[in-house]
N, C-alpha and C positions, 0 to 999 in steps of 0.2 A: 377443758378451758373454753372458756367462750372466745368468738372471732372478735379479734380487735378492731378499734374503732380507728379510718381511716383521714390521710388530711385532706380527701376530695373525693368525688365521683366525677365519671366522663361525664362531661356535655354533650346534648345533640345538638353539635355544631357541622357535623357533615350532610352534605344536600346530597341528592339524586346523582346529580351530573357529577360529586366529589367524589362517591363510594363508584360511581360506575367507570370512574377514571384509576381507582386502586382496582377493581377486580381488571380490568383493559393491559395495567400494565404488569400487573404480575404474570397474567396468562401470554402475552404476546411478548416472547421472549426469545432466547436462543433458538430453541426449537424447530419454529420456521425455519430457521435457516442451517439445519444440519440432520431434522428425521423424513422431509419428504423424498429422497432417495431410496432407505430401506423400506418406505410405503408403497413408493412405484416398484422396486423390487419385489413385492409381495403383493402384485397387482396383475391381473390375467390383461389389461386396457389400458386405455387412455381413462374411458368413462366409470369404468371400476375404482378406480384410484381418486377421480371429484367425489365419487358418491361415499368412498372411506371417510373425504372430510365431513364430507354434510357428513353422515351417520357422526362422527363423533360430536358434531355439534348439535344432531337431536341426543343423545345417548349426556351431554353438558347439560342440556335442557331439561330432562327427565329429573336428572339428581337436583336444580336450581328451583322446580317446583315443590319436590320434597325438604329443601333446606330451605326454602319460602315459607313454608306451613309451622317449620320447627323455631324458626327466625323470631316470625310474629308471634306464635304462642310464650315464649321465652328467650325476650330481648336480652342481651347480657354482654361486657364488653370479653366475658370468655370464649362465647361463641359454641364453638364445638365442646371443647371443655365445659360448659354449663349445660348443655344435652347429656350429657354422658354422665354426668355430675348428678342429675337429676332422672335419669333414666335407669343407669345402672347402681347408684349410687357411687358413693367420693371417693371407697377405692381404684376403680378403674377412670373416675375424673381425676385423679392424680396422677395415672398411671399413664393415661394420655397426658396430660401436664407436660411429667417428665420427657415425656418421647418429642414432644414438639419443641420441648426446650432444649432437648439434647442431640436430638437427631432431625425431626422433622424441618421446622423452622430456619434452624441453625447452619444445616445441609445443605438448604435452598439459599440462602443468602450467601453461603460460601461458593456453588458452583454459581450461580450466577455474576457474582465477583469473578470468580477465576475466567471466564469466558470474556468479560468485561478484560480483563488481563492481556488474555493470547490475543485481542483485538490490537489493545492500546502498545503492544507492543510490537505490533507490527509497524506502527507508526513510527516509534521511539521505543526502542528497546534497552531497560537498564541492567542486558546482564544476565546470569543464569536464571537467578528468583525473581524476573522482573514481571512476570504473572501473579507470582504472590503479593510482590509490592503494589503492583498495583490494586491487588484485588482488599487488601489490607488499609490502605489508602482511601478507597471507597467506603468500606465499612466505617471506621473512623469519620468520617466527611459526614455520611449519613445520619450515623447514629447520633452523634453530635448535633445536625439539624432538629431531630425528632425530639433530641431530647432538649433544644432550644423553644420549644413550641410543637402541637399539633397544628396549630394555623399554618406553620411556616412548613412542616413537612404536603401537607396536605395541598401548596397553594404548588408547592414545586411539584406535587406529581401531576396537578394539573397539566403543569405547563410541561413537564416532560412527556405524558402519556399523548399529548397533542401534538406533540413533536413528533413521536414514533408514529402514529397513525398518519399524519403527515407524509411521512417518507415513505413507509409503504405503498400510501395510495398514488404516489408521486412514481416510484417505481414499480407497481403494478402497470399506470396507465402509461404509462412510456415502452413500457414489455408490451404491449397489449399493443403498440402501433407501430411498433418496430420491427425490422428487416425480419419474416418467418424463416429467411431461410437458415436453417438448422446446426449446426454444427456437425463433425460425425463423431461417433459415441464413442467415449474414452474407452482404454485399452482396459479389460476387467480382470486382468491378471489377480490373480490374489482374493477375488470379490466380487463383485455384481451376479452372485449367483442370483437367481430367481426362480424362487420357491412356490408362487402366485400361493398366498397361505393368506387370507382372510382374517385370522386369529390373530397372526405374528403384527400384520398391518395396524390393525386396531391398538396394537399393545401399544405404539409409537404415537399413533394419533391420539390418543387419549392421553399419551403423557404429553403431549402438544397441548392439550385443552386444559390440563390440570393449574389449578389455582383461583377459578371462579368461586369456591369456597368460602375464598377468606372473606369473603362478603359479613359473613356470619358474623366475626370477630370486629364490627362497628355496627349492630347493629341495636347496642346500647350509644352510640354516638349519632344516628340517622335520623334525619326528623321525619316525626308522621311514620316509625318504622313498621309498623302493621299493615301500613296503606301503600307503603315507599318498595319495603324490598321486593315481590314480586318484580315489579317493572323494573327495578335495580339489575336483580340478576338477570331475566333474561331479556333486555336491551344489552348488557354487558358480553351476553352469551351471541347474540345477535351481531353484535356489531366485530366480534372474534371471527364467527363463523364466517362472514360476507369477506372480510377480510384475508383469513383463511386460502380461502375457496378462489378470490380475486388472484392472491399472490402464485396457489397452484397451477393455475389454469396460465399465469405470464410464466410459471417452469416449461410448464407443453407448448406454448405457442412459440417462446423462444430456444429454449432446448432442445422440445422434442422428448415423446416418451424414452426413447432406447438409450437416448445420452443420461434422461436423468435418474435412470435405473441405475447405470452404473459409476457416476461422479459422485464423488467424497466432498465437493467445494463448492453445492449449489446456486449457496447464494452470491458468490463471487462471479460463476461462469455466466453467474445471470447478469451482474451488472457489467461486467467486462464484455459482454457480448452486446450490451444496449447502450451504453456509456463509453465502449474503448477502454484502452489501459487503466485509463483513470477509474475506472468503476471499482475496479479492489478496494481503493482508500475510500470510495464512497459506503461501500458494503461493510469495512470496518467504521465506520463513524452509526453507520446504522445499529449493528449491533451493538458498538458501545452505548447510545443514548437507547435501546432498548434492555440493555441488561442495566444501567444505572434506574431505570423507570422501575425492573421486576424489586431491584436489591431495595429502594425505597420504601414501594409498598407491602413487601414483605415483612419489612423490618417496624412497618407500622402495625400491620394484623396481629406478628408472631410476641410481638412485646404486651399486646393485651389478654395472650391465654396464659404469659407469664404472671400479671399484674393478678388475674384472677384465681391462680393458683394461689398466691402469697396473703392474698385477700381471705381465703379460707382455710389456709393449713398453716399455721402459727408457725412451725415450723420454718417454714421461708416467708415470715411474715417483714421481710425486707421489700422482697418482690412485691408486695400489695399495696404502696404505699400510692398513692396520686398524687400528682403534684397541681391543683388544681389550680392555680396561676398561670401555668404553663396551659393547662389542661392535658399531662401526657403522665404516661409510667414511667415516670422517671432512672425509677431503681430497675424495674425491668429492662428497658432499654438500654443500659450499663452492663447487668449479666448477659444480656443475648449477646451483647457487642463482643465481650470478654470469650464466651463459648466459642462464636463465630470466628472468633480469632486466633482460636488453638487450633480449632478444624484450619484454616487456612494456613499454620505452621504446618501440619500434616500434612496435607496436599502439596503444600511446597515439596517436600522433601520427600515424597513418592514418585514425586513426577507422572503421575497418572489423576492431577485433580479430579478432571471433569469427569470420567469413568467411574471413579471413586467414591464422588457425592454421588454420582445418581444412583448408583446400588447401595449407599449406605440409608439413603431414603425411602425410597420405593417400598419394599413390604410393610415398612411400620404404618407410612402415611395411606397406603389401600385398607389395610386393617384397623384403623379406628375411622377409615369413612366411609367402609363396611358398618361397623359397628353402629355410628350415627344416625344416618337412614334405619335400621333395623330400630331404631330407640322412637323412628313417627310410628312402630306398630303399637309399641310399650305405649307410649301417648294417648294414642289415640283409644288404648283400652281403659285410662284412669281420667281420661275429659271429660265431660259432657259436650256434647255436636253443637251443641248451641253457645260454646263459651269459646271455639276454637275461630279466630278472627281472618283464617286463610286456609281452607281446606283444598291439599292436593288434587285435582281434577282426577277421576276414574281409579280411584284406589280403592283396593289393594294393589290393582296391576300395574299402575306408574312407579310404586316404591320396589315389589317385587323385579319388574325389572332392572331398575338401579340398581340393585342389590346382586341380581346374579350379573352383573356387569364390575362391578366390587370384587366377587369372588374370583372371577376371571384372573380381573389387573392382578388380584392377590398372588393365586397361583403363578404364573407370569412373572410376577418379580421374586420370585423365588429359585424358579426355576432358570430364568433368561439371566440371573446377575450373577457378580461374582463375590469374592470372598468380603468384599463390602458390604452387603445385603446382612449376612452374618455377624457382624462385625456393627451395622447398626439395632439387628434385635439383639445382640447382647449388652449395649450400651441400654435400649428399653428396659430389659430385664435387671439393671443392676435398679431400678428403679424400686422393684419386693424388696429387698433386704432396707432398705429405706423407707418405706410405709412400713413394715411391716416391727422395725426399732421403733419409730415414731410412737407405733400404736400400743407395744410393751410400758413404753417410757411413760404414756399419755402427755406427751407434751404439745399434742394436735388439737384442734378443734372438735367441740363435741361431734358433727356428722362424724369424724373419724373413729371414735371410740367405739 
């Protein structure tokens, strides 16, 4: 069957400073404020432990000049799914599809919900499921903007991702001039072992940087996207890192290495120690407008590798449809919301949400961005050098390294998670039995047959 004909394409209606406001607030998230303990934990210093940030933010940069090269050669509102699409061919671009619509994407907007949750309920708490409610509540709120307009989702992450960098910098430089003297270091019963492990550090700090990517996924929406994304992604990677680095460096000056080796409640001891009592409720209003900024832009990247799955596999030729009045995936936006929201009945009733998405993420989302990067070697062998509008700086060895930095995360979330991890490659995997009916039936698009 041929690919059906759609009621729209994206527009390049997003600027520089719009795309670099969605990669800002997807990456600057929980994270900060719950992995630099196990970092300092697995840090031999003080100075060991800034330079684990920097390095994660050269090792951001290394993969955002290979996803720059791949961006401008082939613009697309699928993004990764249209590299992989085009590198490996459509069944392993479907195969990713599936995974980011099932696990990857959908994971991510659910723990970042949930964490949104354990904040806002500390405020107002409704109850046993009031993590869930709330984090169900968000999704619903969101999905419904995105799918009221792009303009309108895009104009709020502005204004949210400005908020969050706001508070940060606002609570960096208040740490930064605030009483040094220390606290002494919480009792480590149970924890604070310290391994000084290099490897272990990196695995944290790198899921800290994770989500600069989704860049990819508007870069059928970016104006001037051949000339725009380089400075997109690393200005975005750029202004992560300084931030990063700022907010580490107010843990040491106010904490103190030894305490923050061993505290479970970072970002709390931080503001309560700079602010007084009141800094707790200051520390959750923080992480709620940061985890509402990641659930937005999320929900805007992860709804266009849906759009562009549906767009080519007749099969879920629901998903493809554009609503170009709106200028948004409409019908995408709907199923992610729907997925999103059975993951978060789950997590409710485990009572181990946040533990739960990140292992059920992790191995699938390193493995196709493993895969992706290894698809600029594919490229770059059926181009011609002179048609290619943004070439990697010193390659082979810029992409080779991202790649063995890939294999690492890979192994590592394999290895470090638990029965989640499993539990999301076998949701990927039910994905074969679904291409592979499809391709029996012929009810796909010709690339599939």
């Amino acid at each position: 069957m041929k690919i059906k004909s759609k009621e729209g394409r994206p527009l390049p209606i997003f600027t520089s400073i719009n795309t670099v406001a969605v990669i800002v607030g997807i990456v600057i998230g929980i994270g900060i404020f719950r992995l630099p303990p196990i970092v300092a934990a697995n840090s031999a210093n003080e100075l060991t432990f800034l330079l684990f940030w920097i390095a994660g933010g050269i090792i951001s940069a290394l993969g955002a000049l290979c996803y720059a090269e791949l961006a401008a050669l082939k613009p697309d509102a699928g993004g990764e799914y249209h590299f992989l699409n085009q590198g490996y061919g459509p069944s392993v671009g479907f195969l990713f599809s599936w995974g980011r619509m099932t696990v990857i994407q959908t994971g991510s907007i659910a723990l970042a919900s949930f964490i949104l949750g354990d904040y806002a309920s500390l405020i107002f708490d409704m109850g046993t499921y009031s993590s869930a409610i709330y984090a169900g509540t968000t999704v619903i709120i969101l999905t419904g903007l995105n799918i009221l307009g792009t303009s309108y989702s895009k104009s709020a992450q502005n204004v949210i991702t400005s908020i969050v960098v706001l508070l940060l910098v606002i609570t960096a430089i208040f740490s930064l001039v605030a009483d040094t003297s220390v606290p002494p270091p919480p009792s480590d019963e149970g924890g604070g072992l310290q391994t000084s492990s290099a490897g272990a550090a990196m695995i944290f700090v790198l899921l800290t940087y994770g989500g600069w990517n989704e860049a990819a996924y508007l870069s059928a929406e970016l104006k001037d996207v051949r000339h725009n994304m380089l400075g997109v992604l690393l200005s975005g990677i750029a202004i992560i890192t300084i931030i990063y680095v700022l907010i580490n460096y107010a843990y040491l000056h106010v904490l103190g290495f030894d305490f923050l080796q061993n505290t479970e409640a970072v970002g709390v001891d931080l503001t309560e120690q700079v602010f007084g009592p009141g800094g707790g409720l200051f520390m959750a209003v923080i992480v709620i407008v940061s985890a509402l900024s990641t659930v937005n832009a999320t929900i805007i990247t992860g709804a266009r590798t849906n759009y562009a799955l549906g767009r080519d596999f007749s099969l879920l030729s629901y998903l493809g449809r554009w609503d170009g009045i709106r200028n948004t995936p409409r019908n995408a936006l709907i199923v992610q919301g729907v997925i999103t929201l059975l993951l978060i009945i789950v997590g409710g009733v485990t009572k181990q949400a946040v533990v739960t998405m990140v292992d059920y993420t992790a191995p699938v989302f390193w493995f196709f961005l493993l895969l992706t990067t290894i698809a600029l070697f594919i490229f770059r062998s059926r181009n011609n050098h002179n048609d290619i509008p943004y070439k990697v700086p010193m390659y082979p060895l810029t992409p080779l390294i991202f790649v063995l930095a890939c294999l690492f995360m890979l192994y590592s979330s394999l290895t470090f998670t638990g029965i989640g991890a499993l539990f999301g490659v076998g949701v990927l995997l039910l994905g074969v039995p679904i291409l592979v009916w499809a391709r029996r039936h012929k009810i796909n698009s010709n690339t599939y047959i």
